[in-house]
GUROLO-44801 format. One record per residue (C-alpha): residue in three letters; x, y, z. Coordinates in nm, 4 decimals. Example, Ala and Ser with C-alpha at 12.3 -4.5 7.8 and 13.67 -1.06 7.14 Angstrom:
<pt><aa>ALA</aa><xx>1.2300</xx><yy>-0.4500</yy><zz>0.7800</zz></pt>
<pt><aa>SER</aa><xx>1.3670</xx><yy>-0.1060</yy><zz>0.7140</zz></pt>
***
This chain:
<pt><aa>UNK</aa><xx>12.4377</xx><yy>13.1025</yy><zz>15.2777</zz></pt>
<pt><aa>UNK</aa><xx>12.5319</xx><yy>12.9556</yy><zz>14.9271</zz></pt>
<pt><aa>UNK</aa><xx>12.6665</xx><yy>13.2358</yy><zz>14.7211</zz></pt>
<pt><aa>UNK</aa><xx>12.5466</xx><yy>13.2124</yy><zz>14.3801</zz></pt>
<pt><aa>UNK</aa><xx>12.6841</xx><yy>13.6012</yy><zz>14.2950</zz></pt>
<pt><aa>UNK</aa><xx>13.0157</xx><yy>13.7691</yy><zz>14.3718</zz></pt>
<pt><aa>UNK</aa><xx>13.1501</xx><yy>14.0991</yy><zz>14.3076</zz></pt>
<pt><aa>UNK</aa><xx>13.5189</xx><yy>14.1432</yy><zz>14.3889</zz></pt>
<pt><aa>UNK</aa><xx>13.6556</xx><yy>14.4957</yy><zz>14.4533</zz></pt>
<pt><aa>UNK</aa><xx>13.9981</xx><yy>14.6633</yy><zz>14.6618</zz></pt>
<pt><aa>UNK</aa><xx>13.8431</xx><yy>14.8734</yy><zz>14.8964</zz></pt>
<pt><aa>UNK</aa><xx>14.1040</xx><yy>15.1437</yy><zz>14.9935</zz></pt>
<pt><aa>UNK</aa><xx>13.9529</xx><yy>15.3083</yy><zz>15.3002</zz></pt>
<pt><aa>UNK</aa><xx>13.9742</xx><yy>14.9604</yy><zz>15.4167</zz></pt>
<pt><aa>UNK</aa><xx>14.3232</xx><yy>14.8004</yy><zz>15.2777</zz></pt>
<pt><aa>UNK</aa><xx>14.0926</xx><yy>14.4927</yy><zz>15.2191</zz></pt>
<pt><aa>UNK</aa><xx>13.9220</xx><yy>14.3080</yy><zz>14.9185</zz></pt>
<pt><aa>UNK</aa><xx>13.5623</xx><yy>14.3628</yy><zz>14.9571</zz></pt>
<pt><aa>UNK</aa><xx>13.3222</xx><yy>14.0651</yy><zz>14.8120</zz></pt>
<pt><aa>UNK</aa><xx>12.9850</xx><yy>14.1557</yy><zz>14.7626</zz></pt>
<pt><aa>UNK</aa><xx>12.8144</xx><yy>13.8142</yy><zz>14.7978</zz></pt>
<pt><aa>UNK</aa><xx>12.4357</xx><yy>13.7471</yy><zz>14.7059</zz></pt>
<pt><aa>UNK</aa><xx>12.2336</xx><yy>13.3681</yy><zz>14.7081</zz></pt>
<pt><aa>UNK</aa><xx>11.9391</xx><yy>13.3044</yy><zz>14.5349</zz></pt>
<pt><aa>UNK</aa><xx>11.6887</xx><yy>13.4257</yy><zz>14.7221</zz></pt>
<pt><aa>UNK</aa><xx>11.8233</xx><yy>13.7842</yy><zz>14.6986</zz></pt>
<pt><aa>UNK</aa><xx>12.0096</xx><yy>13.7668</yy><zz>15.0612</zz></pt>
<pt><aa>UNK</aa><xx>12.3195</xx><yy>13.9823</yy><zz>15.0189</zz></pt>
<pt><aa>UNK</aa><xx>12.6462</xx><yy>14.0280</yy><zz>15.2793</zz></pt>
<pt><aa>UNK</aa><xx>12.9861</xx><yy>14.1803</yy><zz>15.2320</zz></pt>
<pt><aa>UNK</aa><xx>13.2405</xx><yy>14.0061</yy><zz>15.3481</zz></pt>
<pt><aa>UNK</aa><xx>13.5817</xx><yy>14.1352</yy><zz>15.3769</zz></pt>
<pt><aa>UNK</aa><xx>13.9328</xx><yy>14.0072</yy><zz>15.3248</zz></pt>
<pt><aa>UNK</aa><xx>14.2688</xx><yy>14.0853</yy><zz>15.4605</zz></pt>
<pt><aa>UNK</aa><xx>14.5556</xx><yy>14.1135</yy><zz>15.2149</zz></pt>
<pt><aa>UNK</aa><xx>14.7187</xx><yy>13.7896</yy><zz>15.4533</zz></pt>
<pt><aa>UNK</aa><xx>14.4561</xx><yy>13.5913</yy><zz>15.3561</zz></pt>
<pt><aa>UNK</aa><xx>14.3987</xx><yy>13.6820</yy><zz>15.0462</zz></pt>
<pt><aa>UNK</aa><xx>14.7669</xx><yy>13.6454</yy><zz>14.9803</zz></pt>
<pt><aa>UNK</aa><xx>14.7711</xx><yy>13.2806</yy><zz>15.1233</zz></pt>
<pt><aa>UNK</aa><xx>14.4161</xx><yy>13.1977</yy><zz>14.9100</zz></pt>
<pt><aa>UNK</aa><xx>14.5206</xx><yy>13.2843</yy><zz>14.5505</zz></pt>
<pt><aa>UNK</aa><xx>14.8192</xx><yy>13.0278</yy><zz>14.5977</zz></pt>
<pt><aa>UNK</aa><xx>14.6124</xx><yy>12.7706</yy><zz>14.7201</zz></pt>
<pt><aa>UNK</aa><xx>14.3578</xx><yy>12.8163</yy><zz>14.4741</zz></pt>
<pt><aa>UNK</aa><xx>14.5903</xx><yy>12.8315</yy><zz>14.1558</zz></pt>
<pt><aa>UNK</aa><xx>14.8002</xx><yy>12.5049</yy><zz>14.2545</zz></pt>
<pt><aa>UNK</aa><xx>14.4201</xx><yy>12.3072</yy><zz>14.2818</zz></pt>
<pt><aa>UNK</aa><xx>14.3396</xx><yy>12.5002</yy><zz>13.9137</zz></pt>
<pt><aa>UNK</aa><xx>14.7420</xx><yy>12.3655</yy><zz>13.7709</zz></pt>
<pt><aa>UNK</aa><xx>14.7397</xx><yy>12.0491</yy><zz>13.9300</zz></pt>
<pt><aa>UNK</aa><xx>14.3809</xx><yy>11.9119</yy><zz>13.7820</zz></pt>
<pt><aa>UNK</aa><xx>14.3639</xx><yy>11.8515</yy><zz>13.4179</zz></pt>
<pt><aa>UNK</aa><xx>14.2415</xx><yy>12.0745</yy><zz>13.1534</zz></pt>
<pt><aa>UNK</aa><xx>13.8744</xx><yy>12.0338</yy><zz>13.0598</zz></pt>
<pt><aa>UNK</aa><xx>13.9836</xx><yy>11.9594</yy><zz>12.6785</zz></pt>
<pt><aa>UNK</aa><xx>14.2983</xx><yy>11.7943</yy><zz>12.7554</zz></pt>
<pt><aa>UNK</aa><xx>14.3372</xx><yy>11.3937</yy><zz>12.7596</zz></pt>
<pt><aa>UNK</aa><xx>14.3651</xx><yy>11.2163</yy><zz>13.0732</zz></pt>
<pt><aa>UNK</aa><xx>14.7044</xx><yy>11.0483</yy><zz>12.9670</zz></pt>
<pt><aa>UNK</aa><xx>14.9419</xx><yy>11.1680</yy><zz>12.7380</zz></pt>
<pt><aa>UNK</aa><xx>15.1258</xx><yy>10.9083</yy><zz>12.5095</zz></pt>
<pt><aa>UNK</aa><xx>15.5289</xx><yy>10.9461</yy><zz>12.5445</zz></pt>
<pt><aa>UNK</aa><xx>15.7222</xx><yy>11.0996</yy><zz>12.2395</zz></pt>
<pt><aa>UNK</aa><xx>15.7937</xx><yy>10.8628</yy><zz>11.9088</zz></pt>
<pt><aa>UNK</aa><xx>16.1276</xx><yy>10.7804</yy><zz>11.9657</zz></pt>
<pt><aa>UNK</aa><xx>16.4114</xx><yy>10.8855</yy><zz>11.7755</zz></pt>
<pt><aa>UNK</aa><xx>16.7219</xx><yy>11.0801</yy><zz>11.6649</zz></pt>
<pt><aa>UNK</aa><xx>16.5251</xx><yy>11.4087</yy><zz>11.7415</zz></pt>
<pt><aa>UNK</aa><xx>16.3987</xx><yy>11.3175</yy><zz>12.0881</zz></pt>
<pt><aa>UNK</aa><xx>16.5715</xx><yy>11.4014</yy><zz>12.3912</zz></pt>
<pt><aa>UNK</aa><xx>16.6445</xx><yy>11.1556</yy><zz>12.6566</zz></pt>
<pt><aa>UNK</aa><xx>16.3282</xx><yy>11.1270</yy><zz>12.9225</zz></pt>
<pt><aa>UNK</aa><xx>16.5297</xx><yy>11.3247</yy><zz>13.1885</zz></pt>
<pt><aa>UNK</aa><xx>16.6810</xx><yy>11.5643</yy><zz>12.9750</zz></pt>
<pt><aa>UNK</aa><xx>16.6592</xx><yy>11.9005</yy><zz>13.0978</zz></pt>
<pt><aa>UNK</aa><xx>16.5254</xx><yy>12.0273</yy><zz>12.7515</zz></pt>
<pt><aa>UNK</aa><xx>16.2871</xx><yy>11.8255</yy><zz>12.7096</zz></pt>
<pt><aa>UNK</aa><xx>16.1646</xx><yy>11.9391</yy><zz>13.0690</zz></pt>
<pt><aa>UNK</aa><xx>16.1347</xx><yy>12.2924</yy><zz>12.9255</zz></pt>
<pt><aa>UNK</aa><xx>15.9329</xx><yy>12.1882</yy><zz>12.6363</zz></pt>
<pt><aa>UNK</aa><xx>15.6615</xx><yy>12.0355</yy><zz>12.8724</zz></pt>
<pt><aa>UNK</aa><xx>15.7085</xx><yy>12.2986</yy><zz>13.1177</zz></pt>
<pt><aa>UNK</aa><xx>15.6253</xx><yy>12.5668</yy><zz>12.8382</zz></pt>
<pt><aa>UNK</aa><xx>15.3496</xx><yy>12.3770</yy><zz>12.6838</zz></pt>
<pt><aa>UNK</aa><xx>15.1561</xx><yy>12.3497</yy><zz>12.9749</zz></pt>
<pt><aa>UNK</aa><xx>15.2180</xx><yy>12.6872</yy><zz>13.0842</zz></pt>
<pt><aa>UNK</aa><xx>15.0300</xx><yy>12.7577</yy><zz>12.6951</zz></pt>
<pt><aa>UNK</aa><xx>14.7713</xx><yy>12.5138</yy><zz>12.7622</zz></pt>
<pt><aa>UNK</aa><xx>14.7042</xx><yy>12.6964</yy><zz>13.1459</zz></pt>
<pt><aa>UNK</aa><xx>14.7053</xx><yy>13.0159</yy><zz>12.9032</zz></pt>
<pt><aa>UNK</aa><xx>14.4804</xx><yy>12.9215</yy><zz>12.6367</zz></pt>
<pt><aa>UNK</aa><xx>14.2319</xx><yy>12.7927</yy><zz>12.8981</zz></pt>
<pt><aa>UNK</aa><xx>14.2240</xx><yy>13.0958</yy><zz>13.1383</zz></pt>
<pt><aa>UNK</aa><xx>14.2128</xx><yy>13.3328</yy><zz>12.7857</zz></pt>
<pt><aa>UNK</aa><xx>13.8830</xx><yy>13.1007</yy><zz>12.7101</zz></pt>
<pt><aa>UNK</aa><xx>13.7451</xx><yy>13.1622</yy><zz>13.0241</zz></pt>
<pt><aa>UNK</aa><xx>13.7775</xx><yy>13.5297</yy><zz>12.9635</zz></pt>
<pt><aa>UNK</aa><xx>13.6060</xx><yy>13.5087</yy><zz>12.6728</zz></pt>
<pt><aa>UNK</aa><xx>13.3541</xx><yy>13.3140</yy><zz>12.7877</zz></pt>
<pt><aa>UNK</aa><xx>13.2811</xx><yy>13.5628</yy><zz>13.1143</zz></pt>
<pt><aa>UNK</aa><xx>12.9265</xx><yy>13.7380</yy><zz>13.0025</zz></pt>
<pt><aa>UNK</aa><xx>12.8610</xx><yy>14.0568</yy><zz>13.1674</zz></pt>
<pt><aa>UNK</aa><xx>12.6663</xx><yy>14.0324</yy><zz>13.5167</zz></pt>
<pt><aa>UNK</aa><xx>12.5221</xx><yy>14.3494</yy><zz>13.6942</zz></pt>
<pt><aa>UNK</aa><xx>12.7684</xx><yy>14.3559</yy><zz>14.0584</zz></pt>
<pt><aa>UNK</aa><xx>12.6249</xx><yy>14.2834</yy><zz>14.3654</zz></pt>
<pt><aa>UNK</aa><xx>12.4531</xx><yy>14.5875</yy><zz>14.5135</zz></pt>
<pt><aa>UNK</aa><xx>12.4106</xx><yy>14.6063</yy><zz>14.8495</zz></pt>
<pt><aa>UNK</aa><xx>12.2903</xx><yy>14.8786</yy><zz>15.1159</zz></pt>
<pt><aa>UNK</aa><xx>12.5344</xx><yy>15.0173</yy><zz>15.3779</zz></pt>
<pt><aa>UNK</aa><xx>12.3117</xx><yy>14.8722</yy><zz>15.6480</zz></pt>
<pt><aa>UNK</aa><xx>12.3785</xx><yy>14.5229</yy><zz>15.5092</zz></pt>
<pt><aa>UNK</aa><xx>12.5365</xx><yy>14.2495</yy><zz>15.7012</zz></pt>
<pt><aa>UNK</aa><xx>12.9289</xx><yy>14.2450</yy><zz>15.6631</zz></pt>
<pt><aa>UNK</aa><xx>13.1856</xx><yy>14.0327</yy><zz>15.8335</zz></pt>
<pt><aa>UNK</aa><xx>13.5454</xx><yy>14.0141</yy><zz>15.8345</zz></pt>
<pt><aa>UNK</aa><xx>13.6590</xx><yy>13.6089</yy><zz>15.7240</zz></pt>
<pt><aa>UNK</aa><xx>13.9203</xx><yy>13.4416</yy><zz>15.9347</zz></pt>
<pt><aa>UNK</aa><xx>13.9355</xx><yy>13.1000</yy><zz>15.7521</zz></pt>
<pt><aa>UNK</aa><xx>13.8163</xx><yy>12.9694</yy><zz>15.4459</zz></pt>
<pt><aa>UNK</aa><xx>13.8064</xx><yy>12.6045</yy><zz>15.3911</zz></pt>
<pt><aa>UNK</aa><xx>13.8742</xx><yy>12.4620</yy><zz>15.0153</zz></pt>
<pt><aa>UNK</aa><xx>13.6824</xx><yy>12.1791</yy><zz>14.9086</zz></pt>
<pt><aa>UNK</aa><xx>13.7288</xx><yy>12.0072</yy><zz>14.6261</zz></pt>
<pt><aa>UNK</aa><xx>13.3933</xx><yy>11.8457</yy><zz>14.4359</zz></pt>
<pt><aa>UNK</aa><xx>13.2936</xx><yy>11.6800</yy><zz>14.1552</zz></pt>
<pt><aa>UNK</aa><xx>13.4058</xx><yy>11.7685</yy><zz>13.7545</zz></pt>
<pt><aa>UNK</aa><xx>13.6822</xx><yy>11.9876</yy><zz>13.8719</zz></pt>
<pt><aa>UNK</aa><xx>13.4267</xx><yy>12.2140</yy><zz>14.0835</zz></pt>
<pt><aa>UNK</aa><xx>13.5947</xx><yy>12.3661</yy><zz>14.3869</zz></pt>
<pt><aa>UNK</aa><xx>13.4578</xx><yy>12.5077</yy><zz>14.6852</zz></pt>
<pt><aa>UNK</aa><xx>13.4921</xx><yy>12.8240</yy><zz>14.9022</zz></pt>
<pt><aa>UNK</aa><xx>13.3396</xx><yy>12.7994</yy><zz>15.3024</zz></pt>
<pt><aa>UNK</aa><xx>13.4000</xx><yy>13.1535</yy><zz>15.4297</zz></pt>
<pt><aa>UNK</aa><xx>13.4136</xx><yy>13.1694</yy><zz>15.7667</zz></pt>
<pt><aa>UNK</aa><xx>13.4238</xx><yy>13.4820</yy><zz>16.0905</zz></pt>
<pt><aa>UNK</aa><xx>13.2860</xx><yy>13.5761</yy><zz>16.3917</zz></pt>
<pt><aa>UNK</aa><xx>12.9581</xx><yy>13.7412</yy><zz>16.4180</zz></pt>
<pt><aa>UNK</aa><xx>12.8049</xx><yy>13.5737</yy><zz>16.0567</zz></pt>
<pt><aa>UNK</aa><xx>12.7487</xx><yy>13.2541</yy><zz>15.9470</zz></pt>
<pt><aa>UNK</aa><xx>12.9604</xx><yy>13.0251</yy><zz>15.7093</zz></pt>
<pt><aa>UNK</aa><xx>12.8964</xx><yy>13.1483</yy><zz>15.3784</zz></pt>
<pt><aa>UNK</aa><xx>12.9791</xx><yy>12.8510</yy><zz>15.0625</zz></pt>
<pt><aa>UNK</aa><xx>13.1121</xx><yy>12.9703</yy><zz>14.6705</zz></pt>
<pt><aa>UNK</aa><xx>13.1389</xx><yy>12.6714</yy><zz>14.4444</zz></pt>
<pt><aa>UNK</aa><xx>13.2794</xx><yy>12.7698</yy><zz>14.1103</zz></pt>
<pt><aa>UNK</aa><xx>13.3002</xx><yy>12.5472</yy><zz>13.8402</zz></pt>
<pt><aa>UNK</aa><xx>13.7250</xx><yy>12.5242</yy><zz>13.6727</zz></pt>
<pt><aa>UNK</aa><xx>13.5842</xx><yy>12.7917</yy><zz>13.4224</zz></pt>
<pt><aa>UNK</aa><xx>13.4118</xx><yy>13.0070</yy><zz>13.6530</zz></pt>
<pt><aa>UNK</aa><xx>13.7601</xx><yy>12.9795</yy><zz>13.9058</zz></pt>
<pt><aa>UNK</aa><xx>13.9501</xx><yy>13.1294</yy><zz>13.6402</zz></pt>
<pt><aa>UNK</aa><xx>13.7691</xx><yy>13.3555</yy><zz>13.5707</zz></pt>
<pt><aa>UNK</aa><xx>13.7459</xx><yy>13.5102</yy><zz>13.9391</zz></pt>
<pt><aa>UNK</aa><xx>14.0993</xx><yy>13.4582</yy><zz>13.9620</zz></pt>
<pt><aa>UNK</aa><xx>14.1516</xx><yy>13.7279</yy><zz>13.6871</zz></pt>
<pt><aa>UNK</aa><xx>13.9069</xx><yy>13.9198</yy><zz>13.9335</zz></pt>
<pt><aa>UNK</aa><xx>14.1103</xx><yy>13.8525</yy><zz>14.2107</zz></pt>
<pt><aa>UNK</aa><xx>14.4087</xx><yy>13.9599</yy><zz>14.0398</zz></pt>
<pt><aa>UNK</aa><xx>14.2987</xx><yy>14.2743</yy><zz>13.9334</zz></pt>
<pt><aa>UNK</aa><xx>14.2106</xx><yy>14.3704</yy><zz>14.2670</zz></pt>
<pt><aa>UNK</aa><xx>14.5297</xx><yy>14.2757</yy><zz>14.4270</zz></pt>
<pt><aa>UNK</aa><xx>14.6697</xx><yy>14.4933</yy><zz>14.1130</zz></pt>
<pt><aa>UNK</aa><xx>14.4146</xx><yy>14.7895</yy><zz>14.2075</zz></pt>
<pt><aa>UNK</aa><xx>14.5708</xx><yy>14.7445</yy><zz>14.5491</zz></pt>
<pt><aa>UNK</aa><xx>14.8820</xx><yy>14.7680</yy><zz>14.4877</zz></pt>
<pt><aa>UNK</aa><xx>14.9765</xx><yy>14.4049</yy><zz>14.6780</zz></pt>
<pt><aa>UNK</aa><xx>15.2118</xx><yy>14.1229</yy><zz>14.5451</zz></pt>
<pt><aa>UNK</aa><xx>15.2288</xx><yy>14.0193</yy><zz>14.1962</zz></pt>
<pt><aa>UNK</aa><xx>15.4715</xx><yy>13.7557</yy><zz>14.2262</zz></pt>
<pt><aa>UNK</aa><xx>15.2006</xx><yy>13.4684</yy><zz>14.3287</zz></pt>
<pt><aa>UNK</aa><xx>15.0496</xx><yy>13.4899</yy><zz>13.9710</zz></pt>
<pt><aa>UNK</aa><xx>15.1492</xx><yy>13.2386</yy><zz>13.7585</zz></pt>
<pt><aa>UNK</aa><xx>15.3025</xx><yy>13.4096</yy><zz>13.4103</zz></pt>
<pt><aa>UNK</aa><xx>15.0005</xx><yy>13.2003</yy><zz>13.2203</zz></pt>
<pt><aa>UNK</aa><xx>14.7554</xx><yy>13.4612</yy><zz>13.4691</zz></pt>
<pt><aa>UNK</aa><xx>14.9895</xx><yy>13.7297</yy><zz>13.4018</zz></pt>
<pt><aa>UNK</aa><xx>15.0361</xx><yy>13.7634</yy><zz>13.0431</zz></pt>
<pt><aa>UNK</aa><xx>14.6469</xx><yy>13.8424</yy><zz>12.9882</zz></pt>
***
């Protein structure tokens, strides 16, 4: 199944994130995740999202003019600078992606619809920044997300507000995910 539709929700009679899938033909699934995995996928996910380049930024920077008001290369405060602009940069991007999110109707499905509880989800990583999701569990099979960088951070504010909903860790979110 190639999801092309995903609603993200805590379940609490569960203790489990519940994603309402669907594919293009209309097929829809639940499938459910554990707060362990979930907890090891969000990591995982942001450090792919942080480590590739922003869609608008240039592919190599050019070094500081030199001069009396630039710091040495290893300089510790210079560090900080580039540390905090990129953590601006990862901000302004995930803030566009926000604002770029247009409303969908969620993934409705009947209580007789096939659900399965994932076990291991394989990351792929794919052309123009795209990254991919293969869901995988006994009884149902492998289910594939691919999610453009825009569309990632956007279910990553999803997937934080669930784990918020649910009461789990906050500490895995980068402050750039936090602050909106």
């Amino acid at each position: 199944m190639r999801i092309t539709t995903l609603t993200t929700a805590y379940d609490t009679d569960e203790d489990r994130l519940r994603l309402a899938v669907a594919d293009a033909a209309g097929q829809r699934r639940v499938l459910w995740l554990t707060r362990r995995l979930s907890e090891r996928l969000a990591p995982a996910l942001l450090q792919g999202l942080e480590a590739a380049p922003l869609e608008d930024e240039p592919q190599q920077q050019q070094p500081p003019p030199a001069g009396p008001a630039t710091a040495p290369a290893g300089d510790e405060a210079q560090q900080r600078q580039v540390a905090a602009r990129a953590q601006a940069a990862q901000a302004y991007a995930q803030l566009e992606a926000r604002l770029a999110s247009k409303p969908v109707a969620p993934v409705q499905v009947d209580p007789d619809v096939s659900q399965g509880l994932v076990h291991r989800i394989e990351l792929k990583a794919g052309q123009a920044g795209t990254r991919g999701l293969e869901f995988h569990g006994p009884g149902f099979p492998a289910c594939e997300l691919w999610l453009t960088p825009r569309e990632l951070r956007q279910w990553l504010g999803q997937l934080r507000s669930a784990f918020k909903a649910a009461d789990w860790r906050q500490d895995l979110w980068p402050g750039w995910l936090q602050a909106l």
